[in-house]
C-alpha positions as CSV (number, residue, x, y, z in Angstrom):
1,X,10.4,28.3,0.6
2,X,7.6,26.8,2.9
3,X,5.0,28.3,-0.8
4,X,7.2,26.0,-2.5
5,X,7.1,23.0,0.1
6,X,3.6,23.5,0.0
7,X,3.0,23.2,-4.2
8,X,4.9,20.2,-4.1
9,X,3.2,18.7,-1.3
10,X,-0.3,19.3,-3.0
11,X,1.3,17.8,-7.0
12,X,2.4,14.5,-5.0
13,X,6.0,15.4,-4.9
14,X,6.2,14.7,-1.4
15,X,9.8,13.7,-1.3
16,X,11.0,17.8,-2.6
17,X,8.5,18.7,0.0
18,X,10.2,17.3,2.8
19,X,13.3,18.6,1.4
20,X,12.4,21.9,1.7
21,X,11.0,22.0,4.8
22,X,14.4,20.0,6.0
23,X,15.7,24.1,4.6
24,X,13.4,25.8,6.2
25,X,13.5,24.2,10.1
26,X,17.2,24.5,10.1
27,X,17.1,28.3,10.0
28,X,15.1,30.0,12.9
29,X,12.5,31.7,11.5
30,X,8.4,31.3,11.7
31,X,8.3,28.0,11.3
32,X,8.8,25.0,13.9
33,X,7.6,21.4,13.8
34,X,4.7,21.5,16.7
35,X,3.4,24.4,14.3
36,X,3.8,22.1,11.3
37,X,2.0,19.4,13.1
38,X,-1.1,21.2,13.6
39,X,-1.2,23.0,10.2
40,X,-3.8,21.8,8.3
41,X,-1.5,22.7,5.4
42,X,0.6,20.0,5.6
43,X,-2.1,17.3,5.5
44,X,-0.6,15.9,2.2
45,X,2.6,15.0,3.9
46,X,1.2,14.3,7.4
47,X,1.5,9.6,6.6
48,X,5.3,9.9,5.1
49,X,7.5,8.7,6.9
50,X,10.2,11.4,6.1
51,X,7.5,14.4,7.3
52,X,7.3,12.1,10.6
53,X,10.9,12.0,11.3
54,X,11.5,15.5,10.3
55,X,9.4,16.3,13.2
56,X,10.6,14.3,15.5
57,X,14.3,15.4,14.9
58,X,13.0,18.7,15.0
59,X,10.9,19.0,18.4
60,X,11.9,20.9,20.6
C-alpha cells in the first residue's frame, strides 16, 4: 500500500495518495506520521493540506 501511495504521489495524484496513507496509519504496522514527516519520500505530498492534517490527526 505505502508502493502504491508512493506512485501516485510522484504522477500528481496527490489526493489517492493521501487516501492511502489514511489505510495504511490506521493499522499499526511500520509506518507512523513522525516517520512520514521526515521521509524524504513523501516530499511530493509534503504542501497539501490533506498530507498536513493527516499528520496532525495522526501524531502521537
Amino acid at each position: 500500500m505505502s508502493y502504491r501511495a508512493h506512485i501516485y504521489g510522484l504522477v500528481g495524484e496527490l489526493d489517492a495518495a493521501i487516501a492511502q496513507l489514511e489505510i495504511l496509519l490506521s493499522e499499526p504496522g511500520y509506518y507512523t506520521a513522525a516517520g512520514m514527516s521526515l521521509n524524504p519520500v513523501w516530499d511530493p505530498l509534503r504542501d497539501h493540506p490533506g498530507f498536513q492534517a493527516l499528520l496532525v490527526k495522526n501524531e502521537g
